[in-house]
N, C-alpha and C positions, 0 to 999 in steps of 0.2 A: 494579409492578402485575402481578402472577402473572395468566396466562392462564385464563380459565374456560370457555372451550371443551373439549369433550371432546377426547379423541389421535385425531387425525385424520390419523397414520400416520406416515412417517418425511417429514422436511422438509430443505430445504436454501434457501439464503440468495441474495441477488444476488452479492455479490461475494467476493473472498479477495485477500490481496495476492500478486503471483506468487511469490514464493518459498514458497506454501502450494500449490502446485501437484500434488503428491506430495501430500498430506495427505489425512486422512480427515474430510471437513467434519458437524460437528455443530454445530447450532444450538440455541444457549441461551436468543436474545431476537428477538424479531421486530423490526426497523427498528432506529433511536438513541433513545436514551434522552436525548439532549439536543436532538437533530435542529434548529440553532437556524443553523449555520456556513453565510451568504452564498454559499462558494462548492460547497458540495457538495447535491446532488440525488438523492444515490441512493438516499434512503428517505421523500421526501417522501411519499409516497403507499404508503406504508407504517403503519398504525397500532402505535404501539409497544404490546409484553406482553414479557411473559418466559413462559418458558414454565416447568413444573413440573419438578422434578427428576425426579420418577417417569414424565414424559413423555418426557424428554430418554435415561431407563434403558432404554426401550421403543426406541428409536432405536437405541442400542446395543446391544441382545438380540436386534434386526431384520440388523444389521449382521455381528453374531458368527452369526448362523444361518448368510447367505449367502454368510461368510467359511468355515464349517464345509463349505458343501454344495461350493464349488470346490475345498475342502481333501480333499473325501470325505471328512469325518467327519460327514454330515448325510444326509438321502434328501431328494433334490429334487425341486423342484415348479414349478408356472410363476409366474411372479408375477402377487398377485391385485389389485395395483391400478398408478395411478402412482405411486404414493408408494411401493409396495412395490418397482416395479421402479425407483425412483431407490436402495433401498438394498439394490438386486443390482448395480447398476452401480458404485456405490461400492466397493462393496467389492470388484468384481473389478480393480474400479483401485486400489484399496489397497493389494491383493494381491501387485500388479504394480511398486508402489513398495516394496515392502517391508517395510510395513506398519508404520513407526516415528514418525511424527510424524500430530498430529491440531489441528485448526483450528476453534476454537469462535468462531460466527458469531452473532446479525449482529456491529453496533457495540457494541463495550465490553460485554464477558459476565461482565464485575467487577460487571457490576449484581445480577445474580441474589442474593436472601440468602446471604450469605456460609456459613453451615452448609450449605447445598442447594446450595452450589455445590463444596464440600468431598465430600456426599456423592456427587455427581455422578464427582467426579475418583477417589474411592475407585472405586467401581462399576467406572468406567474401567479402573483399573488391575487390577481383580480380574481383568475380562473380558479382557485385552491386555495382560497383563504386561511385554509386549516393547517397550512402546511408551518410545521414549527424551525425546522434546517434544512439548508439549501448549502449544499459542499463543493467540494472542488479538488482536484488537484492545480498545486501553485507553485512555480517557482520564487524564490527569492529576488532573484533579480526585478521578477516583475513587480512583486509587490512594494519592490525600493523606489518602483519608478513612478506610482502611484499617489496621489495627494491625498495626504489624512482624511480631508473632506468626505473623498469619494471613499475609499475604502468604509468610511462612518455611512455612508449612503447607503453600500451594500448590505453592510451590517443589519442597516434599518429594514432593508426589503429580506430577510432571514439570510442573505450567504453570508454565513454566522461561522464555516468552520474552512478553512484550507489544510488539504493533505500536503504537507512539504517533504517532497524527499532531500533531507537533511545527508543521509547513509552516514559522513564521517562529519568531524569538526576538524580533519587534519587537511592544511593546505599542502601538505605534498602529494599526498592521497588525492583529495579534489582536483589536482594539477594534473596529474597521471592520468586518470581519469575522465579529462574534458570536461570536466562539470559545468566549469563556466563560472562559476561564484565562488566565494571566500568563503573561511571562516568567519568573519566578520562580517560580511553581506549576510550571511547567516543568522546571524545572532540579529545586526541592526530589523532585516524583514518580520523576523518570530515577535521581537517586540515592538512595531510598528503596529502589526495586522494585529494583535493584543490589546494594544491602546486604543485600537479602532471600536475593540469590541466583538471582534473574530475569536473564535474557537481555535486551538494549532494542534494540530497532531503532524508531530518530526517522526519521519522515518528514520530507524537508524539500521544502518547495516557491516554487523560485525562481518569480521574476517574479508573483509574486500580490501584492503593491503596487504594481504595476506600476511605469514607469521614474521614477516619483517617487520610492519610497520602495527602490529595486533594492540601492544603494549600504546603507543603513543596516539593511538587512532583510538581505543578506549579513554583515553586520560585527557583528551582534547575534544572530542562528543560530551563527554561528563561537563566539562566545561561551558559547553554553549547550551546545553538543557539549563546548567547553576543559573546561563545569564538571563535566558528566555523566560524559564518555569512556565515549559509549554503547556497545554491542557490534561496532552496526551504522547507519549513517548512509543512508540509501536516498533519493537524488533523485527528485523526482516531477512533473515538467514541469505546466501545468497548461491544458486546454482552454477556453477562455471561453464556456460555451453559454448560447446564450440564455434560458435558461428559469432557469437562474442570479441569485440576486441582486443576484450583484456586476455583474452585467451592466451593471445602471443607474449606477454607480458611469462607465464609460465611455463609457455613451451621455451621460450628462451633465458629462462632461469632469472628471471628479474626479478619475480614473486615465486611465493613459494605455499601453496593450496595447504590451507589447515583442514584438520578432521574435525568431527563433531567436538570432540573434548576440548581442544585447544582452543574452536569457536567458544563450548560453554566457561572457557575461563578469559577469554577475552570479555566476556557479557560479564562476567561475573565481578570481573575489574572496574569495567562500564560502570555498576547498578553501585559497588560501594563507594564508587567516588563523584555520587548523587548527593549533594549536601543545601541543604536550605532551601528543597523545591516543594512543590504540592502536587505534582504531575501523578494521571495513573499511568503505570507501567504494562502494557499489552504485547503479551507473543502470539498473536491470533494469526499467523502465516500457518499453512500447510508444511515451508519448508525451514520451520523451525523444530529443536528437536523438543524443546519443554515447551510444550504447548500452554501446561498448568502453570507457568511463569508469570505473575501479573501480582500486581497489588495497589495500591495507593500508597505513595512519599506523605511524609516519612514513616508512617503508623508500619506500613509492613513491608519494610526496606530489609531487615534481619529474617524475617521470615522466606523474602525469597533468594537471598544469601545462604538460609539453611538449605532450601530445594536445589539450590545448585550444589551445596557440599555435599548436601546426601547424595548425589547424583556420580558429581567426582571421587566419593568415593567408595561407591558400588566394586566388590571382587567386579577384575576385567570382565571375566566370562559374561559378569550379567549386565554389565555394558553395553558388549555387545550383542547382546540379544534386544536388548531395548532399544538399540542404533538400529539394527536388520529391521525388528520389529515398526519401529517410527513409517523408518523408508518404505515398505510395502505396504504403508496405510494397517497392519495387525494393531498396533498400539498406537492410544493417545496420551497416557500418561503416563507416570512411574509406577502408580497401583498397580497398573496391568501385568508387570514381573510378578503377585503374584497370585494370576490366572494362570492354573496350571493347562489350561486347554491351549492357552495364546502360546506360553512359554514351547508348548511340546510344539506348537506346529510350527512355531519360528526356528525349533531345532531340528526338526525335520528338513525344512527350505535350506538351511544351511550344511545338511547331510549330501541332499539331492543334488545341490548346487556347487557342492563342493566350497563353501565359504568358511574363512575362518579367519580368523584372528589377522592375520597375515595379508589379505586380500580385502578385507572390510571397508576400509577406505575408499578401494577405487570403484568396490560395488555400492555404497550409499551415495557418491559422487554421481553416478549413473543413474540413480533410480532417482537421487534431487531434480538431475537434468529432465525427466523424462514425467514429475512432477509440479513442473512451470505452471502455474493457471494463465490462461488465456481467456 
């Protein structure tokens, strides 16, 4: 459903996945196109459009002005609105990145007609030649529904990489869920967009069956990575907030909410039963707890197998100072247990607060909630 509102200037989206940090954010659709998945809220209150390709051109002709006038190839002026000064700010952080990858927002920008979204990418490149990837977030479904051709077309104009939120390979899990896709739609889209000549980066997100389904939702993700051998594997811890679907799913005892440790041995299940891939593996969420969890298949598969056993098995105590630690943003890695300056004031917070061993849970639970990036 193309937008019919007038161009009401340059736009920008709620969210990006952090490794689109560096990027030049352009928005193609407003909200999800399916907006239907239990566990995600961040376009509820969002009414889905797409927006017009000729509106999306203006955005980027806004973009290249204010890229010109920091360049001195332009005469400057003040910006005339908010919208005008959100795409003088972009682009002088674009600038600043280097100005080679660009990140088209919201949810799934594979919706846009397909010609309008080719001419979109053309335009693109006329104005920014230099630009090397061109991303996205993408559902499966959609890219089932797309012809090699085209997806080869995109490829050609650099949308070179889709963010797929994969979360599980279990179809009971997906079913519960709303997801909307299979297991198998799953695996068939990862190696479609691949053949195309696309980049894949799978979301995966442990503990969202919670500890019912932990064991067979690791063992069946492991599976569709074997069949994919996606570029890129990205853990995504996941927050349980109330305003969440799945929420009722625990209040009424159907799931049942893992803690960090049970999270890092469902991951941990996950990563050894990665066999015959080349994918890197990325925990680059905020609301993950081993952020230092990452390596490249197969070369340092054992290596990060050791970082979780050293982790599980840490004395409790320092556990849980490393879990409080995480959650409060004190600690990014395991080194940090031992900064005696971090360690003392995380025992401190847990003096004042009265936290301990016994309550931990439903205080990192809280602080994940209250962690969300928007």
């Amino acid at each position: 459903m193309p937008t019919t509102k007038p161009y009401g200037g340059f736009e920008l989206g709620p969210i990006r996945p952090p490794s689109e940090a560096y990027s030049l954010l352009l928005r193609i659709n407003r909200g999800c196109g399916w907006n239907k998945c239990r566990f995600c809220g961040f376009y509820r209150d969002v009414p889905f459009s797409i927006r017009t390709a000729e509106d999306v051109k203006k955005d980027i002709d806004l973009v290249k002005y204010w890229v010109d006038v920091f360049q001195q190839k332009a005469v400057p002026r003040n910006p005339s609105s908010d919208a005008d000064y959100e795409a003088c700010s972009m682009a002088y952080h674009w600038i600043q990145s280097g100005m080679r990858s660009v990140f088209f927002q919201d949810g799934n920008s594979l919706l846009m007609n397909p010609d309008e979204l080719t001419d979109v990418l053309e335009y693109l490149n006329a104005t920014f030649p230099q630009i090397q990837r061109i991303t996205t977030y993408a559902r499966s479904d959609t890219i089932n529904r797309l012809k090699p051709e085209r997806l080869e077309r995109y490829a050609q104009l650099k949308l070179n990489r889709f963010h797929i939120g994969l979360e599980t390979g279990n179809d009971d899990i997906l079913k519960l869920m709303r997801k909307g896709v299979t297991k198998a739609d799953q695996i068939k889209a990862g190696i479609k967009a691949m053949a195309a000549g696309i980049e894949i980066n799978e979301f995966y997100m442990p503990n969202m069956g919670g500890r019912e389904y932990a064991r067979q939702s690791a063992l069946d993700t492991a599976d569709v990575m074997n069949q994919v051998n996606p570029n890129f594997i990205r853990i995504r811890s996941m927050a349980l907030a109330e305003n969440l679907e799945m929420y009722e799913d625990y209040e009424k005892g159907l799931l049942t909410r893992p803690n960090d440790i049970e999270t890092i041995q469902e991951i941990r299940l996950f990563i050894e039963n990665l066999h015959g891939i080349t994918s890197v593996v990325d925990s680059d969420h905020i609301l993950n707890i081993l952020l230092e969890l990452k390596g490249k298949l197969p070369e340092d598969k054992d290596k990060m197998l050791g970082l979780i056993d050293y982790f599980l098995d840490l004395p409790q105590e320092q556990q849980d100072i490393f879990r409080l630690g995480r959650r409060l943003g004190l600690m990014g890695e395991l080194r940090d247990l031992h900064n005696s300056v971090l360690v003392d004031k995380v025992k401190r917070t847990m003096e004042q607060s009265q936290v301990d061993h016994s309550n931990l849970d439903a205080v990192c639970d809280r602080l994940m909630i209250r962690a969300i990036p928007i």
